[in-house]
RONU-602669 format. One record per atom (N, C-alpha, C): residue number from 1; residue in three letters; x, y, z. Coordinates in nm, 4 decimals. Layout:
<node nr="NUM" rest="ALA" px="X" py="Y" pz="Z"/>
...
//
This chain:
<node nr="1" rest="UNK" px="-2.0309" py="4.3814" pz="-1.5803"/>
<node nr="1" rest="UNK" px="-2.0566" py="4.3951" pz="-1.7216"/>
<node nr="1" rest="UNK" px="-1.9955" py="4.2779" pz="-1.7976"/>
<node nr="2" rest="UNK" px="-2.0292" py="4.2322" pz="-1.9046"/>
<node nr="2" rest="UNK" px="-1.9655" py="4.1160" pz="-1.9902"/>
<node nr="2" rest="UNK" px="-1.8958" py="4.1464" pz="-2.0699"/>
<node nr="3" rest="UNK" px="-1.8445" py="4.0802" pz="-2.1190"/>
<node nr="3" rest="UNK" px="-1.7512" py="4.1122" pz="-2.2516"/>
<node nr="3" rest="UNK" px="-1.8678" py="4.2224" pz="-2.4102"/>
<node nr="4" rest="UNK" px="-2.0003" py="4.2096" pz="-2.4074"/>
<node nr="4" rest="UNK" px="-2.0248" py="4.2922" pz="-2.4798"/>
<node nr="4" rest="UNK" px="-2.0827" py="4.3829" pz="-2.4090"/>
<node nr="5" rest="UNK" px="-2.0575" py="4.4692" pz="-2.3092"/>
<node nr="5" rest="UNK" px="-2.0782" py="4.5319" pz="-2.2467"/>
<node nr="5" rest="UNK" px="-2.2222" py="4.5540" pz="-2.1747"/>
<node nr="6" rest="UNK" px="-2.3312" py="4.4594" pz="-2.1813"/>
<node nr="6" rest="UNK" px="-2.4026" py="4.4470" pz="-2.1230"/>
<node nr="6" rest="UNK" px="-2.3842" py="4.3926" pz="-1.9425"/>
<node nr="7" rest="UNK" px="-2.5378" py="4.4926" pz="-1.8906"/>
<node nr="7" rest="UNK" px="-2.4522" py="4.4523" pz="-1.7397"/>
<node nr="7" rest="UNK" px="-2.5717" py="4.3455" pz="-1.7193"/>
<node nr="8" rest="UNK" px="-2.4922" py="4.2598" pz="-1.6269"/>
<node nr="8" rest="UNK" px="-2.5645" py="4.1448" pz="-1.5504"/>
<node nr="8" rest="UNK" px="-2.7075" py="4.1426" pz="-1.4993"/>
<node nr="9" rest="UNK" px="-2.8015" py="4.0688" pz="-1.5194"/>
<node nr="9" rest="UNK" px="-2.9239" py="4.0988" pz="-1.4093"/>
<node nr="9" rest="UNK" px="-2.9859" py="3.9702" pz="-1.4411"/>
<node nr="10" rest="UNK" px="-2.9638" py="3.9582" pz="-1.2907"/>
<node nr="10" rest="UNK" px="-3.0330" py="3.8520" pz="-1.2562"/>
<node nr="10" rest="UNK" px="-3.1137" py="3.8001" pz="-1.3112"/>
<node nr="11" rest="UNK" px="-3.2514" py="3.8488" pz="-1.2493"/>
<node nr="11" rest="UNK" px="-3.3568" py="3.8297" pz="-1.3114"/>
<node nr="11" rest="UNK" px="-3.3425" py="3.7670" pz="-1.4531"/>
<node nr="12" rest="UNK" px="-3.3393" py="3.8465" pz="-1.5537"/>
<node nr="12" rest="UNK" px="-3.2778" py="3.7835" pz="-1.6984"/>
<node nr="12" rest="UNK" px="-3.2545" py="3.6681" pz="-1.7217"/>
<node nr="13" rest="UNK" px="-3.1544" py="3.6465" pz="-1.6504"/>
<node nr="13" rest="UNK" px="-3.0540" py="3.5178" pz="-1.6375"/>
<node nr="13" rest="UNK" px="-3.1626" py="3.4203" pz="-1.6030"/>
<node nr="14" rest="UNK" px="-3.2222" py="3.4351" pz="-1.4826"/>
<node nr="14" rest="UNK" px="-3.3194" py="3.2986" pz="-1.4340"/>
<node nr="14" rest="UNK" px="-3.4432" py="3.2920" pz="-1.5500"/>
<node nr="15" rest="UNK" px="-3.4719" py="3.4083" pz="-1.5370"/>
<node nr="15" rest="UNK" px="-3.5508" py="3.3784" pz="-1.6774"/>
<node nr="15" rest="UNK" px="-3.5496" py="3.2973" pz="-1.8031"/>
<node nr="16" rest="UNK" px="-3.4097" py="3.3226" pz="-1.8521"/>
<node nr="16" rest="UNK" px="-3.3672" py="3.2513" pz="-1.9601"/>
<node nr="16" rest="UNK" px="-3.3046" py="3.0889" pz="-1.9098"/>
<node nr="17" rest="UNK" px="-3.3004" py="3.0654" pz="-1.7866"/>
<node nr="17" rest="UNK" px="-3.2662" py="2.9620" pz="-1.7596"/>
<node nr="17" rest="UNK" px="-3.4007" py="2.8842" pz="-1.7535"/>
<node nr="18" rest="UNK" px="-3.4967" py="2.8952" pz="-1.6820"/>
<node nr="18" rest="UNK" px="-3.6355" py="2.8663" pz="-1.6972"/>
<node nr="18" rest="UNK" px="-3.6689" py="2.8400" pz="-1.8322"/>
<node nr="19" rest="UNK" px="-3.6379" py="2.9224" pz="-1.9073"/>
<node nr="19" rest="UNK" px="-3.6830" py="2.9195" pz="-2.0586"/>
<node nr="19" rest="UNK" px="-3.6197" py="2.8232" pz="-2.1333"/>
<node nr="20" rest="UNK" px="-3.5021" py="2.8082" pz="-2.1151"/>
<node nr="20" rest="UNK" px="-3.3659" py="2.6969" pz="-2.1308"/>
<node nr="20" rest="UNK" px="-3.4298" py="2.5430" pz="-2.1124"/>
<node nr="21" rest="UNK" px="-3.4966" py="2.5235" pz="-1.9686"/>
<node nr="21" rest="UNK" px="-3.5709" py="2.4105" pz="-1.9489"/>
<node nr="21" rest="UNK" px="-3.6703" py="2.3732" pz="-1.9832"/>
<node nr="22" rest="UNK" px="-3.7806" py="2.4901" pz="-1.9885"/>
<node nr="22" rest="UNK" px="-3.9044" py="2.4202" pz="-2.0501"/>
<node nr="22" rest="UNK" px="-3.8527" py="2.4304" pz="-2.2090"/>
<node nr="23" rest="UNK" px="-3.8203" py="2.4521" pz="-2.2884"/>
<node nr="23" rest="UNK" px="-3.7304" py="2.4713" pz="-2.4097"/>
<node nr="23" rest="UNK" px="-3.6947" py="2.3240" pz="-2.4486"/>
<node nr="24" rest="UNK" px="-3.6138" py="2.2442" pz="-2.3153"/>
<node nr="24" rest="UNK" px="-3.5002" py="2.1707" pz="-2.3987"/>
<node nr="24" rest="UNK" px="-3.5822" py="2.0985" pz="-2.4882"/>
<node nr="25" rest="UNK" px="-3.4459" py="2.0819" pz="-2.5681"/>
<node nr="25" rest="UNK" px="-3.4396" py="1.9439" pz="-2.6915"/>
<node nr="25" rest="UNK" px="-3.4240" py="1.8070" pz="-2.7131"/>
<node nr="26" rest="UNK" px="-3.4628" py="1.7727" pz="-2.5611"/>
<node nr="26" rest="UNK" px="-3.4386" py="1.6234" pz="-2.5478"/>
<node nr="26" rest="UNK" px="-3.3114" py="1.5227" pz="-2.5986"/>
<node nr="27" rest="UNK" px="-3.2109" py="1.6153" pz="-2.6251"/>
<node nr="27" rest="UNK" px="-3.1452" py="1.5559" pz="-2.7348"/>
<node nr="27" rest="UNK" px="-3.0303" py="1.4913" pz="-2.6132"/>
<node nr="28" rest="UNK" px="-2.9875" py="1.5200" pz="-2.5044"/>
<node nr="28" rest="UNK" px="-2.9123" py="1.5039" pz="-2.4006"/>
<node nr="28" rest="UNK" px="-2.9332" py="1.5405" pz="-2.2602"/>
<node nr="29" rest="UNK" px="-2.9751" py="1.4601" pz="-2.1956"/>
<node nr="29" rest="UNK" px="-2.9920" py="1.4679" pz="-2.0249"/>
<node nr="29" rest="UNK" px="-2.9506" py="1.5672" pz="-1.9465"/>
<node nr="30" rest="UNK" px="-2.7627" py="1.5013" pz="-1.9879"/>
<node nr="30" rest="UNK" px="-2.6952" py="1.5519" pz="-1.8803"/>
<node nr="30" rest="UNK" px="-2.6827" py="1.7478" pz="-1.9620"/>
<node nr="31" rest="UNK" px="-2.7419" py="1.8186" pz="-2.0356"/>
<node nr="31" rest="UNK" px="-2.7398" py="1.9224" pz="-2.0872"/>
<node nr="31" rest="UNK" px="-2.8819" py="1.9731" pz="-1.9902"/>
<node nr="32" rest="UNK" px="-2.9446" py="1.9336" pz="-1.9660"/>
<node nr="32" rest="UNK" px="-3.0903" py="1.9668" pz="-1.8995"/>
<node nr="32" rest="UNK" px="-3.0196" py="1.9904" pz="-1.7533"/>
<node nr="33" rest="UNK" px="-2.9167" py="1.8551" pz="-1.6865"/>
<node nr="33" rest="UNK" px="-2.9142" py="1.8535" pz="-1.5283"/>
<node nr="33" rest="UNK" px="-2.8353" py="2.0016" pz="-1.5093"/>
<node nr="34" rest="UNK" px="-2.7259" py="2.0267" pz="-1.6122"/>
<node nr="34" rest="UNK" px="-2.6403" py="2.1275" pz="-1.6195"/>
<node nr="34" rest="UNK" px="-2.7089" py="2.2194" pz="-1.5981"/>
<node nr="35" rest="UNK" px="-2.8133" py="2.2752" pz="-1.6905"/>
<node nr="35" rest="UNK" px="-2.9172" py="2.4050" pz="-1.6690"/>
<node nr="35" rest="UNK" px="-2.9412" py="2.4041" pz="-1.5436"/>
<node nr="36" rest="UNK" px="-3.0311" py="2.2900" pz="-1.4670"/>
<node nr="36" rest="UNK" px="-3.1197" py="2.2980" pz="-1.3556"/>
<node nr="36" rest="UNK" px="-3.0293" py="2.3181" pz="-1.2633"/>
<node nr="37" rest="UNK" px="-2.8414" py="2.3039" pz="-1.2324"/>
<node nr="37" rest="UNK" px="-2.7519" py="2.3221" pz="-1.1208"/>
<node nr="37" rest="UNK" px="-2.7323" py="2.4260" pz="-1.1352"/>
<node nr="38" rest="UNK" px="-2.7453" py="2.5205" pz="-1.2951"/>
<node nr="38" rest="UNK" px="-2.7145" py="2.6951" pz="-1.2335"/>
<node nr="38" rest="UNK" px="-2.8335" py="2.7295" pz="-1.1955"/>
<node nr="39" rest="UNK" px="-3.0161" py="2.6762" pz="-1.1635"/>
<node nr="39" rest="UNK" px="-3.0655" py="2.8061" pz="-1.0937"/>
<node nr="39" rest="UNK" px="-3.0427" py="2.8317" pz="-0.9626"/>
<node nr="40" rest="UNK" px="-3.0410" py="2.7354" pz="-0.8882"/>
<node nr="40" rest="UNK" px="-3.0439" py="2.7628" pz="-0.7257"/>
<node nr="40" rest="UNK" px="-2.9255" py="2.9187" pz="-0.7387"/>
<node nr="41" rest="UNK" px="-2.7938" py="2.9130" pz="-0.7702"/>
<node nr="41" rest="UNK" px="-2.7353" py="3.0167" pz="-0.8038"/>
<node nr="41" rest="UNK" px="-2.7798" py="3.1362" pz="-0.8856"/>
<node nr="42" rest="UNK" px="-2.8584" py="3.1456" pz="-0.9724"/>
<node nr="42" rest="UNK" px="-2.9068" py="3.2314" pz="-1.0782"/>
<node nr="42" rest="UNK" px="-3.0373" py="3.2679" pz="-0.9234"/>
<node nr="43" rest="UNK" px="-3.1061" py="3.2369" pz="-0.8556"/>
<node nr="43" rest="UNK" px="-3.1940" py="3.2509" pz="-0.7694"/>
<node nr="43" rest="UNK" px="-3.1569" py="3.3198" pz="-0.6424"/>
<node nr="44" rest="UNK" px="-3.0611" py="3.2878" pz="-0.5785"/>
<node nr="44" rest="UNK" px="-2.9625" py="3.3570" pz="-0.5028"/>
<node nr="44" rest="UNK" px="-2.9341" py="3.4678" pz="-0.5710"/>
<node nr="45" rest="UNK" px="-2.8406" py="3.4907" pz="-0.6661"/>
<node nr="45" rest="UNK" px="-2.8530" py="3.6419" pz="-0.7264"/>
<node nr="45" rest="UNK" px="-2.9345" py="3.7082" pz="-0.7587"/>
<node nr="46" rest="UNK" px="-3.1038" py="3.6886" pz="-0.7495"/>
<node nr="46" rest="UNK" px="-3.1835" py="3.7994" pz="-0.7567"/>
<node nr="46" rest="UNK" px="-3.2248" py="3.7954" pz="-0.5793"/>
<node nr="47" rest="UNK" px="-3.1555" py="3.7430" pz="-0.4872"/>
<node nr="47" rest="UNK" px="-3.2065" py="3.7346" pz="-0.3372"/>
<node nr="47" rest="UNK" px="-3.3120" py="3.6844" pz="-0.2941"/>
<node nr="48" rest="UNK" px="-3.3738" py="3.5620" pz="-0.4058"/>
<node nr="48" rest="UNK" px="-3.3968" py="3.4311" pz="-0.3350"/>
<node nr="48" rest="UNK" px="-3.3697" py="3.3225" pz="-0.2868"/>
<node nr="49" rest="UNK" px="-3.4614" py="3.2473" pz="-0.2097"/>
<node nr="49" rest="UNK" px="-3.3984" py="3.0922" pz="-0.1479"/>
<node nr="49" rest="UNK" px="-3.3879" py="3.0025" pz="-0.2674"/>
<node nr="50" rest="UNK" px="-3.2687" py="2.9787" pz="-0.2707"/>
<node nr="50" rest="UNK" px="-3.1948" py="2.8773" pz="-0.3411"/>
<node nr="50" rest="UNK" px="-3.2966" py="2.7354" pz="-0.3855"/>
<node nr="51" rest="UNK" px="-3.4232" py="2.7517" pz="-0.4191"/>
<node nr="51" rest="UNK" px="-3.4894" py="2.6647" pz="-0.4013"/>
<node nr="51" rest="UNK" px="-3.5380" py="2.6315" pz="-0.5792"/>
<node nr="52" rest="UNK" px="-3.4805" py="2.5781" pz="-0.6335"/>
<node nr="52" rest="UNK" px="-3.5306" py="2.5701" pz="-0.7930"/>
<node nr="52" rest="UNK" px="-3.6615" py="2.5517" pz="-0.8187"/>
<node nr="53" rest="UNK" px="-3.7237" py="2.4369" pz="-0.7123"/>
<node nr="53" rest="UNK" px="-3.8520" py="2.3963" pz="-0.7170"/>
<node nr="53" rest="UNK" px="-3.9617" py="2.5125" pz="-0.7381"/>
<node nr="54" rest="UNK" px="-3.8807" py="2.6415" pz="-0.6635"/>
<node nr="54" rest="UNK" px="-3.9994" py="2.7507" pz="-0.6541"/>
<node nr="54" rest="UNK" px="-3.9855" py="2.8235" pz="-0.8239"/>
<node nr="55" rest="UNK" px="-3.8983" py="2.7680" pz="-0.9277"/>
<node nr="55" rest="UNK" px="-3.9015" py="2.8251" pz="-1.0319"/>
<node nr="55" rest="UNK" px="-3.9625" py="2.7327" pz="-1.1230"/>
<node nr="56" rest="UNK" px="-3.9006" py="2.5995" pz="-1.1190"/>
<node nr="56" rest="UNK" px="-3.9175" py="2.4799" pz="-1.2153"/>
<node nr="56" rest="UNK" px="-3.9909" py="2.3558" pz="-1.1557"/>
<node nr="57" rest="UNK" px="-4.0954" py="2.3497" pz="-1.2361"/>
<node nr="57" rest="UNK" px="-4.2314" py="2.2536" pz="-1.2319"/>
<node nr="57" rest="UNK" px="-4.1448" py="2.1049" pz="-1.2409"/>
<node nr="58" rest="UNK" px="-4.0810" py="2.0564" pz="-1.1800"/>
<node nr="58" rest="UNK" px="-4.0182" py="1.9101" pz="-1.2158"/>
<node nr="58" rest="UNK" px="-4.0802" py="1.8021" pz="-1.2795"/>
<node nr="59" rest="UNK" px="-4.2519" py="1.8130" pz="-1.2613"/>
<node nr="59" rest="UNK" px="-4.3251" py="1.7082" pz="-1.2596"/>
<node nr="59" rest="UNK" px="-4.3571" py="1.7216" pz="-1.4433"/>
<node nr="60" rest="UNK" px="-4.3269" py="1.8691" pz="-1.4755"/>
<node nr="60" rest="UNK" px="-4.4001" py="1.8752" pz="-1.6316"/>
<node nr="60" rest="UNK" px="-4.2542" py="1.9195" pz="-1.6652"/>
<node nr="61" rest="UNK" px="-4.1205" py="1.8640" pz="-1.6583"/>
<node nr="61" rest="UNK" px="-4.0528" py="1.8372" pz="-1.7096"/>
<node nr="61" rest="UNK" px="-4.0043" py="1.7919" pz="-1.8967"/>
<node nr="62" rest="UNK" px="-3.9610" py="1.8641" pz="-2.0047"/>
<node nr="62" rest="UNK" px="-3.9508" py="1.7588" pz="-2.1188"/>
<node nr="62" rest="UNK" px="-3.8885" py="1.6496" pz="-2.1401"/>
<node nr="63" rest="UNK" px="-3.9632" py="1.5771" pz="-2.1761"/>
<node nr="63" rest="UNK" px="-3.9106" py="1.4099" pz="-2.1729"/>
<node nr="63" rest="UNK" px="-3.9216" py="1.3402" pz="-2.2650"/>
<node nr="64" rest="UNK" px="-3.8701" py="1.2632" pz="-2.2898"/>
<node nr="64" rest="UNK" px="-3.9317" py="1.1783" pz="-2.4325"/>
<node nr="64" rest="UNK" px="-4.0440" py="1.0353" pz="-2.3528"/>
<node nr="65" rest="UNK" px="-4.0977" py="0.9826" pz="-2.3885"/>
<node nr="65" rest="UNK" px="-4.2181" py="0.9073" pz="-2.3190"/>
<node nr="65" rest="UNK" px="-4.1078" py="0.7963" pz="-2.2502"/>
<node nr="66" rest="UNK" px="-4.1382" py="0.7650" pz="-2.1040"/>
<node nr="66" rest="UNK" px="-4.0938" py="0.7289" pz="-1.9951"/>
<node nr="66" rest="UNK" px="-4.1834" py="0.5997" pz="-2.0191"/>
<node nr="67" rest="UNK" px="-4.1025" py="0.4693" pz="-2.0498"/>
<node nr="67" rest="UNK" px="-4.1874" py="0.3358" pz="-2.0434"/>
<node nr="67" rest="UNK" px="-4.2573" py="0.2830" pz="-1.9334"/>
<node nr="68" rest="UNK" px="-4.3764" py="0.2158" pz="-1.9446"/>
<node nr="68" rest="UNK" px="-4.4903" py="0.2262" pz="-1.8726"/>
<node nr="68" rest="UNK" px="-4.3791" py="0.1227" pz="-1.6971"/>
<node nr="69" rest="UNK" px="-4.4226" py="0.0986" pz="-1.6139"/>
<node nr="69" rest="UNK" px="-4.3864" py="0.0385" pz="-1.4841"/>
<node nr="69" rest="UNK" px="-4.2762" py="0.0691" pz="-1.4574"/>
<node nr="70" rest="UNK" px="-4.2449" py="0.2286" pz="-1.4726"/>
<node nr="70" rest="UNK" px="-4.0965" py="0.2748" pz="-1.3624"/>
<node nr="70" rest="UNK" px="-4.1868" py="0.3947" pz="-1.2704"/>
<node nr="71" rest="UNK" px="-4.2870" py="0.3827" pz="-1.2534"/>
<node nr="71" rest="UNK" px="-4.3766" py="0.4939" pz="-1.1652"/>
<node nr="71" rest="UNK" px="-4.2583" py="0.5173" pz="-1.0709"/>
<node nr="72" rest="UNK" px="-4.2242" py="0.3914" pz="-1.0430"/>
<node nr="72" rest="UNK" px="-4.1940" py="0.4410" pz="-0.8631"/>
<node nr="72" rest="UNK" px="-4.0696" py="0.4481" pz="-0.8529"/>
<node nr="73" rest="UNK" px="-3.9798" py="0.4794" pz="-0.9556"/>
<node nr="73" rest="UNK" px="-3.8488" py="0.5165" pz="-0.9996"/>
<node nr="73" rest="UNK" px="-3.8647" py="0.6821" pz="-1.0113"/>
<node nr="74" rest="UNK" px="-3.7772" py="0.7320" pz="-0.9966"/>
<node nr="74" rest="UNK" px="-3.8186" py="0.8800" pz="-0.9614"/>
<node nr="74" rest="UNK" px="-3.7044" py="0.9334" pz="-1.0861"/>
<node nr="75" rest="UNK" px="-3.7926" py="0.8727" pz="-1.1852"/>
<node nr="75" rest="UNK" px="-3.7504" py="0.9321" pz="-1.3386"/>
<node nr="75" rest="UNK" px="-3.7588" py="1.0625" pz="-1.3773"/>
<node nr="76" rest="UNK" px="-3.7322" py="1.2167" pz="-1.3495"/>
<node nr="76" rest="UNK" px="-3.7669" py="1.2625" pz="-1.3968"/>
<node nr="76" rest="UNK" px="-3.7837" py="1.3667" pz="-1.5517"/>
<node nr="77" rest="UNK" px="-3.7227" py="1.3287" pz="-1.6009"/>
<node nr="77" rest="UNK" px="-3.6916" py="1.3419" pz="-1.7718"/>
<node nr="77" rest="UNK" px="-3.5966" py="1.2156" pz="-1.8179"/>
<node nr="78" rest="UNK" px="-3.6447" py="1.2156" pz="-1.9677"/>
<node nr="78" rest="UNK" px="-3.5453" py="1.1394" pz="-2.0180"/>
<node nr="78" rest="UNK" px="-3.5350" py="1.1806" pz="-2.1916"/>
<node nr="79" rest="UNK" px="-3.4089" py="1.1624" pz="-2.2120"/>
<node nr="79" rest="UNK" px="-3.3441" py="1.2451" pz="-2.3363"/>
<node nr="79" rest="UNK" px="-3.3741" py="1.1076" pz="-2.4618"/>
<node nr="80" rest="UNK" px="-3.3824" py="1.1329" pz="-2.6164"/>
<node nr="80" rest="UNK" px="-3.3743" py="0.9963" pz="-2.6715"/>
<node nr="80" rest="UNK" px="-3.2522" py="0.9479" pz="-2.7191"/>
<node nr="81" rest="UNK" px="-3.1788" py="0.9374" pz="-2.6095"/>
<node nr="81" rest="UNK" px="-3.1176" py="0.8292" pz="-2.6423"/>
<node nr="81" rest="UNK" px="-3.0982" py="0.7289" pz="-2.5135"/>
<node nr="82" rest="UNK" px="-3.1903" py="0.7343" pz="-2.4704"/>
<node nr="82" rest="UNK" px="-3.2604" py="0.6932" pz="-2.3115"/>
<node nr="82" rest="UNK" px="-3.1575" py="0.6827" pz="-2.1896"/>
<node nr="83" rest="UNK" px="-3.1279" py="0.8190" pz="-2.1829"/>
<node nr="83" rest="UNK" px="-3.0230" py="0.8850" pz="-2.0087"/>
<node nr="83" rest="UNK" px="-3.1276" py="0.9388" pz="-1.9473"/>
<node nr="84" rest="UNK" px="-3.1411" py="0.9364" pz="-1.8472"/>
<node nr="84" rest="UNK" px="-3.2359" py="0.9526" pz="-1.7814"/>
<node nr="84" rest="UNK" px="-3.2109" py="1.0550" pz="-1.6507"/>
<node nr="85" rest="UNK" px="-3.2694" py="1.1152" pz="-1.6151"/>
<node nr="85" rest="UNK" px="-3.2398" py="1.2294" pz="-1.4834"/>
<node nr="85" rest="UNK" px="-3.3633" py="1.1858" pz="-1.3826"/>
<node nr="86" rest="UNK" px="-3.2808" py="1.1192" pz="-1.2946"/>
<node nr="86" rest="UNK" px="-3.3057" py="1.0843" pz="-1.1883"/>
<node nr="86" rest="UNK" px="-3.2459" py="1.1280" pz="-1.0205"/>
<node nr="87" rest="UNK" px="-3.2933" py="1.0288" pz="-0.9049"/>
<node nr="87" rest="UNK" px="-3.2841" py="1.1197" pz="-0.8244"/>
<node nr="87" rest="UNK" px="-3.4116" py="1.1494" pz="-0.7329"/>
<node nr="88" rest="UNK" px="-3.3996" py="1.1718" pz="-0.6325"/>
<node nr="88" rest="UNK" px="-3.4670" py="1.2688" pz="-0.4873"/>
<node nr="88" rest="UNK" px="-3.5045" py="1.4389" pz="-0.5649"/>
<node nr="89" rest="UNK" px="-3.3870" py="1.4224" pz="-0.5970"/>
<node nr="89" rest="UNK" px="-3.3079" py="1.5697" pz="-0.6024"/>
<node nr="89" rest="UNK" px="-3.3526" py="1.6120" pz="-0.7450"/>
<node nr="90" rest="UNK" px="-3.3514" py="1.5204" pz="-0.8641"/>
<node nr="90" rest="UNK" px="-3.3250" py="1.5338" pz="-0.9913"/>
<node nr="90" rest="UNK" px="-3.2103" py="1.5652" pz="-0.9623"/>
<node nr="91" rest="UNK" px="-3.0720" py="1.4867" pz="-0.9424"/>
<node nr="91" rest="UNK" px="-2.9397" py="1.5357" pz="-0.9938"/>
<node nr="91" rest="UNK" px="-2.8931" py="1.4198" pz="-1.0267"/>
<node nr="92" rest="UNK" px="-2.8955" py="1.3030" pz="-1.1011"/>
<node nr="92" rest="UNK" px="-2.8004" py="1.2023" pz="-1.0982"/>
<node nr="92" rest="UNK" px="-2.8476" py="1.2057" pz="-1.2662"/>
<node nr="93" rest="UNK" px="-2.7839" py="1.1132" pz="-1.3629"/>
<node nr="93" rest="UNK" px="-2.7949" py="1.0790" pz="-1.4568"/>
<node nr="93" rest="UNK" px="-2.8078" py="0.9238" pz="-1.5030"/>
<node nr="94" rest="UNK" px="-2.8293" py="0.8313" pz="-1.5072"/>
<node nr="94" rest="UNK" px="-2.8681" py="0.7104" pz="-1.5415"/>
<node nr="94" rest="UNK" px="-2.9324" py="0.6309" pz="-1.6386"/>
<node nr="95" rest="UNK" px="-2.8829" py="0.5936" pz="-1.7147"/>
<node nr="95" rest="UNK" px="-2.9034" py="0.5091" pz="-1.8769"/>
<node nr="95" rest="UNK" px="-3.0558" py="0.3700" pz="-1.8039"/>
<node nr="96" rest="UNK" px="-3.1927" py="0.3956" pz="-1.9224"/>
<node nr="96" rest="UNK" px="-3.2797" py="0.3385" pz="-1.9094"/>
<node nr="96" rest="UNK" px="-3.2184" py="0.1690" pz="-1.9044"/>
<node nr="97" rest="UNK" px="-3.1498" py="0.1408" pz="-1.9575"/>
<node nr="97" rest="UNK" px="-3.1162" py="0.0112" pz="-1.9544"/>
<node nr="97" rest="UNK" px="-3.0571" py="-0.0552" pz="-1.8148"/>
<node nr="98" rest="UNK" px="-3.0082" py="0.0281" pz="-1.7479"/>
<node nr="98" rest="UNK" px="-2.9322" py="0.0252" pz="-1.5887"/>
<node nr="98" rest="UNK" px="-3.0809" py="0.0204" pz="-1.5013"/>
<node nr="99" rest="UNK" px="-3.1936" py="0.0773" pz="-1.5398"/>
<node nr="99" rest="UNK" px="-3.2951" py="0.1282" pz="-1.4517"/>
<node nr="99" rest="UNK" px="-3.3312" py="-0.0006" pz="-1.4929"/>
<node nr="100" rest="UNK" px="-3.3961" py="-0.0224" pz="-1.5976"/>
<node nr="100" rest="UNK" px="-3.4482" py="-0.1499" pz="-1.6190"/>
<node nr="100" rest="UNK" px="-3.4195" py="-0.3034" pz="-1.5578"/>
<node nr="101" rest="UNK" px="-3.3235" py="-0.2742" pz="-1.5495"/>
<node nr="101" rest="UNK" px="-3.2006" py="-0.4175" pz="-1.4916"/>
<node nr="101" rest="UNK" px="-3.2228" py="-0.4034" pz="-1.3621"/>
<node nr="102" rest="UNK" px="-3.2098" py="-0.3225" pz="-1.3003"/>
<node nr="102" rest="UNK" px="-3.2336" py="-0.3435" pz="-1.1459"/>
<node nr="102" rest="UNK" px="-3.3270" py="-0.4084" pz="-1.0608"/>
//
């Protein structure tokens, strides 16, 4: 139970975490990567495989528009003030100007 006496459920939780992501506000990256590291956990507690992918569409991600010739940079959102969530995984964080330079 929580502090207002509501009890826990799962389900809920991933729900609103899902909702959390397609939601965000672009306003900060690393606030998006934060969400996407509690589902694998929020997924496990309703006694699924830890697999986010099977909740969250990565590819239709919110982003602010991703400048044209980083295709093959595995950008997948970026916040405006251009941090970027990148990654295999989507777990790293990285400023467009660092991507650019490389």
């Amino acid at each position: 139970m929580s502090e207002s006496g509501e009890v826990y459920d799962p389900e809920n939780h991933l729900d609103s975490l899902v909702l959390r992501v397609n939601t965000w506000n672009k306003e900060d990256v690393r606030e998006l990567l934060s969400i996407l590291d509690q589902v694998p956990e929020a997924l496990r507690a309703t006694g699924r495989p830890p697999r986010a992918s099977d909740v969250i569409d990565y590819s239709s991600l919110p982003t602010e528009p991703i400048p044209q010739g980083r295709e093959l940079y595995p950008i997948w959102a970026m916040d405006k003030k251009g941090r970027c969530l990148v990654g295999q995984a989507a777990d790293k964080v990285e400023e467009l100007s660092y991507i650019i330079a490389k």
